[in-house]
C-alpha positions in Angstrom: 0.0 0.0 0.0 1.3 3.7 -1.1 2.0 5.6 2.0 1.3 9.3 2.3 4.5 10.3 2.0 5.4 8.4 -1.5 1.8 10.2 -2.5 3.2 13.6 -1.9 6.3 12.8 -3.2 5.2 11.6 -6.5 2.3 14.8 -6.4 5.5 16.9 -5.8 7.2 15.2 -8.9 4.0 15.8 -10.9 3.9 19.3 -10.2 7.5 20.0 -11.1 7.7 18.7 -14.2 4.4 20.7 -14.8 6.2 24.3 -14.0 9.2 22.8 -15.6 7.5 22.5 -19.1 5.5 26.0 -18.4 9.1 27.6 -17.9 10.0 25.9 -21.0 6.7 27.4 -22.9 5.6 23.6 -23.5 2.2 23.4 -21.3 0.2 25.0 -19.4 -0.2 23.9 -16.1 -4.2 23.0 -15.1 -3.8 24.5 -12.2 -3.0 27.7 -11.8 -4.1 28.6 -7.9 -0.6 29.2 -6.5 1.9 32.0 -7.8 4.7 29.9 -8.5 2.8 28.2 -11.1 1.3 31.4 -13.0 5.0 32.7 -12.2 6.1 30.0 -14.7 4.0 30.3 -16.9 4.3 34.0 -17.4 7.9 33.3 -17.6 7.3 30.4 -20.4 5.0 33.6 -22.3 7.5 36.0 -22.1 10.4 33.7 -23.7 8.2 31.8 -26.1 5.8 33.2 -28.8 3.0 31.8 -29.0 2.8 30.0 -26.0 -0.2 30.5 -23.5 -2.0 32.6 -26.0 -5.8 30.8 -24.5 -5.2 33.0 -20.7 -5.6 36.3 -22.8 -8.2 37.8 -20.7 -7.9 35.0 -17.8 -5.3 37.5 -15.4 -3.8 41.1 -15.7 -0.6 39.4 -15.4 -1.3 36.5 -18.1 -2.4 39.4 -20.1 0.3 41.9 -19.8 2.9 39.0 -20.4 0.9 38.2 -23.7 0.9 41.8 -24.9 4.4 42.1 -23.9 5.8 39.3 -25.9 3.6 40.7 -28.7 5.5 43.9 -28.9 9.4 42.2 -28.6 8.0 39.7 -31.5 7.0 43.2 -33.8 3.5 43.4 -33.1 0.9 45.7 -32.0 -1.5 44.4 -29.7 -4.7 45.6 -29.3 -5.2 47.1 -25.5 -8.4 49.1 -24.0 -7.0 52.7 -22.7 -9.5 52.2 -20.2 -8.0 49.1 -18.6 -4.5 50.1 -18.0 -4.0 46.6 -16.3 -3.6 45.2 -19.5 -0.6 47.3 -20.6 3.2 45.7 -19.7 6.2 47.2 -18.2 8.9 45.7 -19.4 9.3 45.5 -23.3 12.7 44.8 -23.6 13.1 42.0 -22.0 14.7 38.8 -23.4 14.4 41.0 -26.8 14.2 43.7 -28.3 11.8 44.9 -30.9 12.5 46.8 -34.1 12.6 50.3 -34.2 9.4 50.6 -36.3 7.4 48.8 -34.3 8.4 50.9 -31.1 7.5 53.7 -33.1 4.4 52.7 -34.3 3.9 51.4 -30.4 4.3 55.2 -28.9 2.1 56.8 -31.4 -0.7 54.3 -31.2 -0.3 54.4 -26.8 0.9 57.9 -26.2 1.3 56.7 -22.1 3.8 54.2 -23.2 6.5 56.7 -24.5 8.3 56.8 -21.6 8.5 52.9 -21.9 9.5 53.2 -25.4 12.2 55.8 -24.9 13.7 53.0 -22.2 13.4 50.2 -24.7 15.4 52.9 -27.3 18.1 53.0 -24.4 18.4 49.2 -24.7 18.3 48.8 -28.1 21.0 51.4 -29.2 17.8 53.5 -31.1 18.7 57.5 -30.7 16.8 58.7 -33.3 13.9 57.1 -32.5 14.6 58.3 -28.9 15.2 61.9 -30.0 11.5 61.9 -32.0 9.9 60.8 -28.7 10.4 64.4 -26.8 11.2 63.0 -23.4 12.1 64.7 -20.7 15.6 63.7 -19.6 14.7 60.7 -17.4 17.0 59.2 -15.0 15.8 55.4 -15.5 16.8 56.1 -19.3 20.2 57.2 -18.9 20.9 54.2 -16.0 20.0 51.9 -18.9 21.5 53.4 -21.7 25.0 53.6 -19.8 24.8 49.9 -18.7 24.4 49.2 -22.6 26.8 51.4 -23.5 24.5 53.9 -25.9 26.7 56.9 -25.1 24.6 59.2 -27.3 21.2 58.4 -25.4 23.0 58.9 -22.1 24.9 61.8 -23.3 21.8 63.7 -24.3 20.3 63.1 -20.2 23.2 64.0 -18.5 23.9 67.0 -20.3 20.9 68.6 -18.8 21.2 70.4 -15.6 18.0 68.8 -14.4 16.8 65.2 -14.5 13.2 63.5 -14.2 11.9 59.7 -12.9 9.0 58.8 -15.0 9.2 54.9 -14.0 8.9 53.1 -10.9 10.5 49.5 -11.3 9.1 48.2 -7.5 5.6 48.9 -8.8 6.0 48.7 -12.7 4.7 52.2 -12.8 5.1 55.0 -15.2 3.6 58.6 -14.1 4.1 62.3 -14.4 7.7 63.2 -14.7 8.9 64.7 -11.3 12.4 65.8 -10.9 14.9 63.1 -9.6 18.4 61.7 -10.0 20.5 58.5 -10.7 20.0 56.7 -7.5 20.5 53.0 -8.7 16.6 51.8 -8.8 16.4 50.4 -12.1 16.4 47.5 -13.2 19.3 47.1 -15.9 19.6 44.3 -18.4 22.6 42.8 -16.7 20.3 42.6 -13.4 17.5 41.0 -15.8 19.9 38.1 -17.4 20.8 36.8 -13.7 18.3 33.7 -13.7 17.1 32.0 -10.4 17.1 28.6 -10.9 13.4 26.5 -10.1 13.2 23.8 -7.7 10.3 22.2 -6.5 10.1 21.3 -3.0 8.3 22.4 0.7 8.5 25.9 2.3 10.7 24.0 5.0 13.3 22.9 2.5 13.4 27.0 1.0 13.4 26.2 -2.9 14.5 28.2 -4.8 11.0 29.8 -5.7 10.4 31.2 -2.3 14.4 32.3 -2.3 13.5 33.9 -5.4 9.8 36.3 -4.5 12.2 37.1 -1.4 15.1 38.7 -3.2 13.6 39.5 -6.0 11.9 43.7 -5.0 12.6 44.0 -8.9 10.5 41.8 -10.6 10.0 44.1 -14.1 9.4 41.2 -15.7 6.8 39.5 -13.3 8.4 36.0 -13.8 10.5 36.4 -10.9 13.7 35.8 -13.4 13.2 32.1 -13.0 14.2 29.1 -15.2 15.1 25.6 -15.4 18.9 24.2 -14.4 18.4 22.5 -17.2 17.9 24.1 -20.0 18.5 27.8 -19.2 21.3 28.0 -16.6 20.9 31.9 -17.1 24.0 34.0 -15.9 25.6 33.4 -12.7 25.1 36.8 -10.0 27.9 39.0 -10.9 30.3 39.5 -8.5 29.9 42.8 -6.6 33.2 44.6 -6.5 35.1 46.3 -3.5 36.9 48.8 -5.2 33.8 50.1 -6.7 31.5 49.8 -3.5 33.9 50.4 -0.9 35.3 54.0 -1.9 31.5 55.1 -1.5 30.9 54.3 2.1 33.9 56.7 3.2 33.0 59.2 0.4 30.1 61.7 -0.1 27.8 60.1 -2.5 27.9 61.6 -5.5 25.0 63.3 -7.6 24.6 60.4 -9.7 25.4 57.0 -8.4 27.1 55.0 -11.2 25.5 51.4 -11.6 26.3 49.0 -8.9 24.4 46.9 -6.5 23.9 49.3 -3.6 23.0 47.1 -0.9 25.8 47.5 1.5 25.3 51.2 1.1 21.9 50.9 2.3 22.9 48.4 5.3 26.1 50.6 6.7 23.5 53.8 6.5 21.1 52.2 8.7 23.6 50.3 10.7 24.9 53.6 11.9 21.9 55.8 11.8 22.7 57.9 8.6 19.7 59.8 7.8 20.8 61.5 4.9 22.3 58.3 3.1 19.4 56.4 4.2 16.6 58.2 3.2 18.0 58.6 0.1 19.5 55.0 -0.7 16.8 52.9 1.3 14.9 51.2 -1.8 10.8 51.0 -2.0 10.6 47.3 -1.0 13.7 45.8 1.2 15.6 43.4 -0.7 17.7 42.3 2.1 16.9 40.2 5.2 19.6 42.3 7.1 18.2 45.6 6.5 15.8 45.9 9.9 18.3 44.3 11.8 20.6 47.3 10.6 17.5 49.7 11.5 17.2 48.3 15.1 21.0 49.1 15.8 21.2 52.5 13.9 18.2 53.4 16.1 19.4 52.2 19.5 22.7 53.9 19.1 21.4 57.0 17.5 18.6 59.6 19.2 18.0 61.4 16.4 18.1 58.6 13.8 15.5 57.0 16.1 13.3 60.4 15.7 13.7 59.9 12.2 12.4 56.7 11.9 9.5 57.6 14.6 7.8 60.0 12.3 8.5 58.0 9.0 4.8 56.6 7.6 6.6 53.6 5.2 5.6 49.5 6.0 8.8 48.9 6.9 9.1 51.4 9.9 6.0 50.0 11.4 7.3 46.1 12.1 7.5 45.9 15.5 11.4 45.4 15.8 11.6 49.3 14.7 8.6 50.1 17.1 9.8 48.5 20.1 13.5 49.6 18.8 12.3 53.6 18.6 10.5 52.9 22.3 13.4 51.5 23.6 16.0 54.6 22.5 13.4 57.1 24.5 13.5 55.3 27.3 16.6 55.7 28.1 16.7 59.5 26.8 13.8 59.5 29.5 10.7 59.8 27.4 7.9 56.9 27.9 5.4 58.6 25.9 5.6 55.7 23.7 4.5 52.9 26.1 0.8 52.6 26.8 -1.3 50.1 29.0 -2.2 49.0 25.6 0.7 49.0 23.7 1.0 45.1 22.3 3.2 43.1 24.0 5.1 42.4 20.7 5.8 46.0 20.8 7.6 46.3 24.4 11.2 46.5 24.4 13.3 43.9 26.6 16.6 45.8 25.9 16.2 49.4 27.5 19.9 49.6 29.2 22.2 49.9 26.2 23.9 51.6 25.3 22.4 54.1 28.0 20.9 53.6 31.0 17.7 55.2 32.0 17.1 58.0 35.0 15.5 55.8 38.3 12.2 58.0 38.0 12.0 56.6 34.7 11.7 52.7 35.5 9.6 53.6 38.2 6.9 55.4 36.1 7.2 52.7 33.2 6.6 50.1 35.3 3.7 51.9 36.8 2.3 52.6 33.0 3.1 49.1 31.7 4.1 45.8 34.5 4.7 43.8 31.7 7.7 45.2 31.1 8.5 44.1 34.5 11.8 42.0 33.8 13.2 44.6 31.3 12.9 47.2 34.1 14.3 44.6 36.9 17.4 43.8 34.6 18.2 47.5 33.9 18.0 48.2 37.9 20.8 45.6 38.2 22.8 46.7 35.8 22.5 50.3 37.3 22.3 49.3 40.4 19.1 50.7 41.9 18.4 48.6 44.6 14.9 50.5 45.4 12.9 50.2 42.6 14.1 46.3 41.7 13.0 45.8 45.3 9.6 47.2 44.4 9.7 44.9 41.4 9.5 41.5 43.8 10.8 39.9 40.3 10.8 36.4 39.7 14.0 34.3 39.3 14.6 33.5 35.8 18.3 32.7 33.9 18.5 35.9 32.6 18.6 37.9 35.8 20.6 35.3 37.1 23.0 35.7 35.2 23.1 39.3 34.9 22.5 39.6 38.8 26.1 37.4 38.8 27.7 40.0 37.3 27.1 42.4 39.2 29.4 44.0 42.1 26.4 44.2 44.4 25.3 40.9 45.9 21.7 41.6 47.1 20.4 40.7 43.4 22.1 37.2 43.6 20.9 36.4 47.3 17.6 37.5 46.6 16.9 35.5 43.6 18.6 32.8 45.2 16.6 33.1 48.0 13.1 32.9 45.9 14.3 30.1 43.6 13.0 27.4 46.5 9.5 28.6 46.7 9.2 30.4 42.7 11.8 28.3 40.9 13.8 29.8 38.3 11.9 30.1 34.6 14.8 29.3 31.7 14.6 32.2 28.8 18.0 30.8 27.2 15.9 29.7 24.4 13.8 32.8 23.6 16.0 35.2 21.0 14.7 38.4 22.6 16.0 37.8 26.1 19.6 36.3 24.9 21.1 39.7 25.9 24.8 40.2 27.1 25.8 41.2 30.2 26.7 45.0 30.1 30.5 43.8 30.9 30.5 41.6 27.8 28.6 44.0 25.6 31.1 45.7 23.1 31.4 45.5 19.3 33.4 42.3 18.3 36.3 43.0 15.9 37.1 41.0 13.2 39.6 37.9 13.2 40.6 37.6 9.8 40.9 39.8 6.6 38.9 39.0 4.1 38.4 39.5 0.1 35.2 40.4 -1.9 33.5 42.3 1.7 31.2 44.1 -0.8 29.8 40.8 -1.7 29.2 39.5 1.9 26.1 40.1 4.4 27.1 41.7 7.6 28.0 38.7 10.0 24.6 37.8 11.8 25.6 35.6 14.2 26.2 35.4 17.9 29.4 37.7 17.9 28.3 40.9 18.8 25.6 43.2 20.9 22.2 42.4 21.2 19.7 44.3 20.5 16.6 42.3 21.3 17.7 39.1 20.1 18.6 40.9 17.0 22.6 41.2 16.0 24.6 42.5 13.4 28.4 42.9 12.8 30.3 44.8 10.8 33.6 43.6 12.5 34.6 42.0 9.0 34.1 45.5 6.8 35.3 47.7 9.0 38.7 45.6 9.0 38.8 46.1 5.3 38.1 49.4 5.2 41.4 49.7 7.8 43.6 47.7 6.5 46.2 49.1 4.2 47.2 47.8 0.8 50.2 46.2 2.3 48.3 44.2 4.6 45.9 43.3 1.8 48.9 41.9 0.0 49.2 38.8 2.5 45.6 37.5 2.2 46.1 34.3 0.0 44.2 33.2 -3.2 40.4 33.0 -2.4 41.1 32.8 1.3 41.2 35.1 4.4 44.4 36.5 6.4 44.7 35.0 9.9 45.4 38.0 12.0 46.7 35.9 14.4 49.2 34.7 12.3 50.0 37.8 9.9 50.8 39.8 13.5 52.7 36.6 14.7 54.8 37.2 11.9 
């Protein structure tokens, strides 16, 4: 008798080699419920002509992808003004269409120009692009200089003021306003990098989830997938340090160049940069680091913290940043932010680093909200007011034991010592928020080793470093390279890291 697992198993098959052939522009799937599949097949639509031409009509998306692979095969679809959901983004992408038919495509859909003048920036078409009358639009030029069409580029920069027409995190094309090259678009060399599809559960993270997580610009809708094995697509290019590096210790120019600005948005927050934030930060966050960085820009920084307080954006409302913002005014002495109902998810634990707060402050928060009661108990030991964590009558748990410990006071020991007989002791090792380290042991860790390719590396996330409600970053490893001299960079062997150990052994 088949068990349920060979069943799912042999479902799982079945539905891979389903999205397989949609990739591959062989079959539509039956089903098309879940987004990976009508992912794949608007990927299969876009590569194939003539493939999935029966869902005109079915989805916006279906549709769009339709029209879209209309226009790169030179011809003119027929779409309703009215229904703007039918009209595509990207119409460059995997080709180009002639020149005549992007003509003919901006005089029959006057709100597509701006598309067109992109897909002239691809192409190498500067006539054509002259004709349209655009104003000098920053998404333009970042194309036509990754394509090298200096004469489309040339024109933009040369004027003194520059426009955005297009929004690649929404697919989005509106009324010019005035802007600058600031590294959202979507080039072709971003749009070549392929994620490969593999079927299997959310717990295994295939490479379809891996992909709608990185992927903020999906242009294209398809999520750049593609089957291993018969479209490999290009590798991720390798992200440079001599082109990133130089612009974290630099003022950032007018117009960035083209480059994969990631780590310029992570340092920003990391150390509570509001002008190189506010103007790097992308739309939608493309990197799992970025709150973390938020959280420890914020602790560190009052005025970053302000910043973020008043922002209106999703990603400021998470309750990492909310409890992060509440926790920097408590210790600058403001409790404003904490309420009787404030949700629980929304209280800090951390509110004693990297300052500690006034002893009429804990007194009055703990009056507004007791269920901050251990936060407020573990700051009085670590400052060392005796009254108030009296008041407290805390609990013993493994936290404040150890914390207690560590201080040069004993009465926080013997007194939770004391209660453990008849209270116990409740064990928080395992919950993320409360693995905090004492204030003796909390200090940036420095790097160990010098290492190549930094600009390619997420910030080390691990264990090493401060806590910030469960939540760590380091930049130990970057900050080393951005020290080090050239001489020292000299001794880190091929595709390896220097030992510092070692190198100052020598």
């Amino acid at each position: 008798m088949e068990t349920f697992t060979h069943v799912n198993l042999r479902i799982n098959k079945i539905k891979d080699q389903e999205l397989v052939q949609a990739l591959n522009g062989q079959k539509v799937p039956k089903a098309l419920g879940q987004e990976n599949t009508r992912r794949c097949v608007i990927r299969g639509i876009r590569y194939h002509p003539g493939f999935g031409t029966e869902l005109r009509g079915l989805l916006p998306g279906f549709t769009r992808a339709l029209n879209a692979r209309e226009i790169m095969s030179n011809q003119i679809p027929e779409m309703d003004p009215k229904c703007p959901e039918e009209f595509p983004y990207c119409i460059w992408h995997p080709e180009t269409a002639s020149e005549a038919t992007y003509r003919e495509l901006a005089q029959r859909y006057p709100q597509l120009k701006y598309l067109v003048g992109r897909a002239c920036a691809v192409a190498g078409y500067p006539a054509l692009f002259q004709e349209l009358g655009l104003l000098p639009e920053c998404h333009i030029a970042e194309e036509a200089r990754e394509s090298g069409h200096n004469a489309i580029y040339d024109s933009i920069m040369e004027c003194r003021v520059k426009y955005n027409a297009m929004n690649d995190y929404t697919r989005e094309t509106f009324t010019p306003t005035e802007g600058r090259l600031n590294g959202d678009t979507v080039v072709q060399k971003y749009l070549d990098i392929r994620f490969t599809y593999k079927w299997g559960t959310y717990n295994d993270y295939p490479g379809i989830h891996w992909a709608m997580n990185q992927n903020s610009f999906d242009i294209t809708e398809d999520l750049r997938l593609c089957d291993a094995d018969h479209d490999p697509g290009k590798p991720p290019f390798e992200i440079k340090d001599e082109e990133v590096l130089p612009l974290l210790y630099s003022p950032l120019p007018t117009d960035l160049p083209t480059l994969n600005k990631d780590l310029l948005i992570l340092t920003a927050a990391y150390y509570g940069d509001i002008d190189r934030y506010a103007r790097l930060m992308r739309q939608v966050s493309s990197s799992s680091s970025e709150g973390t960085c938020l959280v420890r820009g914020i602790y560190n920084n009052t005025i970053f913290a302000k910043w973020c307080s008043i922002q209106t954006e999703q990603r400021f409302q998470s309750y990492q940043i909310q409890a992060a913002i509440s926790a920097r005014f408590i210790m600058n002495g403001d409790i404003s932010r904490i309420t009787p109902d404030t949700p629980e998810t929304n209280l800090p634990y951390c509110i004693w680093y990297p300052s500690i707060p006034e002893r009429s402050v804990l007194k009055a928060l703990f009056h507004r909200q007791p269920k901050m009661k251990l936060s407020i108990a573990r700051a009085c030991i670590m400052a060392d007011y005796r009254e108030i964590y009296d008041l407290l009558d805390v609990n013993p748990d493994t936290t404040l034991m150890e914390v207690a410990r560590d201080s040069r006071n004993p009465h926080y020991t013997q007194d939770m010592e004391a209660k453990v007989p008849s209270r116990g002791c409740k064990d928080l090792e395992s919950k993320y928020k409360y693995q905090v380290s004492p204030r003796a042991a909390m200090f940036e860790h420095t790097a160990s080793y010098l290492q190549v390719n930094v600009a390619d590396r997420p910030p080390n996330s691990d264990w090493d470093g401060i806590t910030y409600d469960g939540h760590v970053v380091n930049f130990g490893v970057l900050n080393l390279s951005l020290s080090a001299s050239e001489s020292m960079k000299e001794n880190i062997p091929h595709h390896g890291a220097l030992d510092l150990e070692q190198y100052y052994a020598q």
